[in-house]
C-alpha positions in Angstrom: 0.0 0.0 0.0 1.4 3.5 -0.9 2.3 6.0 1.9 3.8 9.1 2.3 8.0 9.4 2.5 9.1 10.2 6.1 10.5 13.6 6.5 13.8 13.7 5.9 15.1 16.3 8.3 14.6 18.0 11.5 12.4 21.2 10.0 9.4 20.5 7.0 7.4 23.3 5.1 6.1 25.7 6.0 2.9 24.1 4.9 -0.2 25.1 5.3 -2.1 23.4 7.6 -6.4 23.1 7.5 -6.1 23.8 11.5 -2.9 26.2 12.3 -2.4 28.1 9.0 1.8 28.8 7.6 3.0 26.4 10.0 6.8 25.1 10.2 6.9 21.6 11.5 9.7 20.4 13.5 10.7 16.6 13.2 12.0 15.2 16.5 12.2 11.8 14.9 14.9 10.4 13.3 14.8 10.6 9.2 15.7 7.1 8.6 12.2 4.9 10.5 9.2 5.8 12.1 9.1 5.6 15.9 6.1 5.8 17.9 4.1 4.5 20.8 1.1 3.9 18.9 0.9 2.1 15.6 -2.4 3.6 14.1 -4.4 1.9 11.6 -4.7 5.0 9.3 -1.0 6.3 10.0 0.4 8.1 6.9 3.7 7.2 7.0 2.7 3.1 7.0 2.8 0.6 9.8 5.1 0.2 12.6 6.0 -1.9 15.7 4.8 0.5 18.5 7.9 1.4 21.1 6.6 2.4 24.7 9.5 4.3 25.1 12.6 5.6 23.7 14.8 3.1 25.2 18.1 2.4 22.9 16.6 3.7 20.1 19.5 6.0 18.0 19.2 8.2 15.4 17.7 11.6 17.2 18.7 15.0 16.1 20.8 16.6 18.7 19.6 19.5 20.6 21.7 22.0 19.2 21.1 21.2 15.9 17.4 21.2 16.4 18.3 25.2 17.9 20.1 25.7 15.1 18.2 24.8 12.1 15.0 26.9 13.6 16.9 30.0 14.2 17.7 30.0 11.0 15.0 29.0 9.4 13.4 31.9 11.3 16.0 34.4 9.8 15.2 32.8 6.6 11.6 33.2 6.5 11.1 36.7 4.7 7.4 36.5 7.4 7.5 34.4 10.3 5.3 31.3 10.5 1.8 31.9 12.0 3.4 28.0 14.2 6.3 26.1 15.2 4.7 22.9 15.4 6.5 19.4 17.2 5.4 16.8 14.5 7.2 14.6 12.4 7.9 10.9 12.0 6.0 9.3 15.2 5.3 10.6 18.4 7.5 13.9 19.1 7.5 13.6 23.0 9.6 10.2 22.5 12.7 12.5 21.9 15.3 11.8 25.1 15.1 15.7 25.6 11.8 16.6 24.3 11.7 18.9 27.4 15.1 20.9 27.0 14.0 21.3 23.2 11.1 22.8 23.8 12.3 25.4 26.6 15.0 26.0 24.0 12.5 26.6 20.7 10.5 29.0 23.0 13.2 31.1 24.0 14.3 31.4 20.5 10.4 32.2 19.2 10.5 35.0 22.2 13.6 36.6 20.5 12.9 36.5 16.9 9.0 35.7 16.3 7.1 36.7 19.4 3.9 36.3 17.3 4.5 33.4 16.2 2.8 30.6 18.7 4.4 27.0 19.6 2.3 23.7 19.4 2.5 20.1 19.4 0.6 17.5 17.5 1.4 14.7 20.4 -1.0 11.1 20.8 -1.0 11.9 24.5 0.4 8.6 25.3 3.3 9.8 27.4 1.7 12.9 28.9 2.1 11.0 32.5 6.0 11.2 32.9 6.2 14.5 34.8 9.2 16.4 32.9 6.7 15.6 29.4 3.9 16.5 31.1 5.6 20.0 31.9 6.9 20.8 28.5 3.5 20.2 27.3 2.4 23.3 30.2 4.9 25.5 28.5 3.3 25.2 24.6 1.2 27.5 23.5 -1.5 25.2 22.0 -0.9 21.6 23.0 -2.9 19.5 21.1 -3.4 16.3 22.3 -5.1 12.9 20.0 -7.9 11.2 21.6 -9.5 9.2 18.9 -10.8 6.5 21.3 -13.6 7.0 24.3 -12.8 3.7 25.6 -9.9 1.0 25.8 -11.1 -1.7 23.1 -11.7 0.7 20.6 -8.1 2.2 21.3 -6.6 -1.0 21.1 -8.5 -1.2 17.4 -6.9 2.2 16.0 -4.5 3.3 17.8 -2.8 -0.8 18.5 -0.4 1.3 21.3 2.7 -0.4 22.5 2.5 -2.4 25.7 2.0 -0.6 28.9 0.4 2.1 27.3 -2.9 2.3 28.7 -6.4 3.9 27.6 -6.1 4.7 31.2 -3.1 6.3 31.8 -3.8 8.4 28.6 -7.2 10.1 29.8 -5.7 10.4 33.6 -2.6 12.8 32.0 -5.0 14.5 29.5 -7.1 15.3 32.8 -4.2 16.7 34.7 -3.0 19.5 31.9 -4.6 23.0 32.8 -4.9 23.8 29.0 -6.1 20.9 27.1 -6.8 20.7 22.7 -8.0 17.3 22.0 -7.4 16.0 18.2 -9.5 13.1 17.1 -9.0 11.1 14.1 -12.7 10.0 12.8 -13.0 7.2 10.4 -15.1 4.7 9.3 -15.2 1.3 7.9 -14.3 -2.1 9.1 -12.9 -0.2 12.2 -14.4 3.0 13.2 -15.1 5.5 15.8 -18.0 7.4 14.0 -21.1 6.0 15.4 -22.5 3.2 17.6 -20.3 2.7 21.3 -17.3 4.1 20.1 -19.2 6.9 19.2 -20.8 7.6 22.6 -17.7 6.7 24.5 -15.6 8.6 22.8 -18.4 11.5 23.9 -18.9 11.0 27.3 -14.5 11.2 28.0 -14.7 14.5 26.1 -17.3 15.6 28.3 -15.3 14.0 31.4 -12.1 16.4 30.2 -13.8 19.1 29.1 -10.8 20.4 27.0 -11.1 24.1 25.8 -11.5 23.0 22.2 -12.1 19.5 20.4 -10.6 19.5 16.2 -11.9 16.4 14.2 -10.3 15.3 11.0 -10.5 12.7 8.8 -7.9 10.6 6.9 -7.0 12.8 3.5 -4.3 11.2 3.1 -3.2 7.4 2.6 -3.5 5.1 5.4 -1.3 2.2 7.1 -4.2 -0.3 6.1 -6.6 -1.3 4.0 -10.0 -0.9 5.3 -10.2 2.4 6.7 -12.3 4.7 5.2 -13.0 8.3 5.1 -16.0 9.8 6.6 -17.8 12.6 4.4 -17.5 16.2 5.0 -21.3 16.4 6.0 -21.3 13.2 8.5 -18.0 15.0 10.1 -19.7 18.4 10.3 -22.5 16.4 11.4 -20.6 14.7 14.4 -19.1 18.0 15.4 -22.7 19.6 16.0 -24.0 16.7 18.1 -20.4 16.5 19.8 -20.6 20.6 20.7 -24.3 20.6 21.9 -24.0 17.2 24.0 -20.8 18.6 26.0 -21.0 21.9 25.5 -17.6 22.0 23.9 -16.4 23.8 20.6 -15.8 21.5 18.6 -14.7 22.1 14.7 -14.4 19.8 11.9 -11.3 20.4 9.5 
């Protein structure tokens, strides 16, 4: 099945994104394999053994050259990036010092692009290690996947590396005191758009009541075959019954 390339290096675009405009994404990851915690079913960048942590993985970019390349990329720019967005191949927060990289891109954004606002597009699944859970308190927007309301259904998209629970993922999402949730809707032999996963998926956004819920469909191609897209109108759909049943914006992109 065809996929998209990995990124190749540590900074991407800018590209402009449906939900943060001229964004520069920021690649964590190293160039050469995907590495992430979760191995989702409609994951652009194809299927991959799901890592819980880290552990002797090699291949990260070093801190300074992470510094490096987004100061001058931010020189470059002839108008600063409306974001500087954590991204990239897999799940950003498994970088060794996801926290000293992100104090360091924010010092650098205060310097040369104060208007320009800092986000992460994380799967929450390591959001309860303290020093992640603080670098996700400095960003300006961190947005945080929930595409599941419950554990079986997360084991059926998401298929997360052992020890990372359904449980542990809502408890961190809980304890951030500014919270974007980003779900993944799709449909077809595995879904999340209506039935239980549906309703469950519901009643935890209501339980976290984050400040703002974006849904999203896959656009793009997927890890397996099966998954489908859902239509504009059943997504827009899904967002008004989603807003008026917790009281939660929620926008479909």
């Amino acid at each position: 099945m065809s996929v998209l390339e990995l990124q190749r290096d540590v900074l991407y675009g800018p590209v402009n994104s449906r939900r943060l405009g001229r964004s520069l994404g920021i690649n964590l990851l190293p160039a050469s394999r995907k590495i992430c915690t979760f191995d989702c079913i409609y994951c652009q960048y194809g299927s991959a053994e799901a890592v819980s942590g880290a552990g002797k993985q090699t291949g990260f970019p070093p801190v300074d050259t992470v510094l490096v390349k987004v100061h001058e990329a931010i020189k470059t720019l002839q108008t600063p990036p409306d974001y500087l967005t954590f991204s990239g191949n897999g799940e950003p927060t498994l970088h060794p010092e996801f926290p000293q990289i992100v104090a360091g891109v924010i010092r650098l954004r205060d310097r040369a692009c104060p208007g320009t606002r800092v986000a992460v597009l994380s799967n929450s699944s390591r959001i309860h290690h303290p020093e992640i859970k603080k670098a996700l308190e400095q960003l300006d927007d961190p947005i945080m996947k929930l595409d599941a309301g419950d554990p079986v259904t997360l084991g059926q998209i998401s298929r997360p590396a052992p020890g990372v629970t359904f449980e542990k993922i809502v408890e961190g999402l809980a304890s951030l005191p500014r919270l974007i949730i980003q779900s993944m809707i799709v449909s077809g032999e595995i879904q999340n758009l209506e039935g239980e996963p549906r309703e469950a998926w519901l009643t935890t956004l209501a339980r976290l009541s984050p400040e703002e819920v974006q849904i999203y469909t896959a656009e793009r191609p997927v890890a397996e075959s099966g998954v489908e897209r859902v239509p504009k109108e059943a997504l827009e759909s899904l967002a008004c019954r989603a807003s008026e049943r917790t009281g939660i914006p929620v926008r479909a992109y």
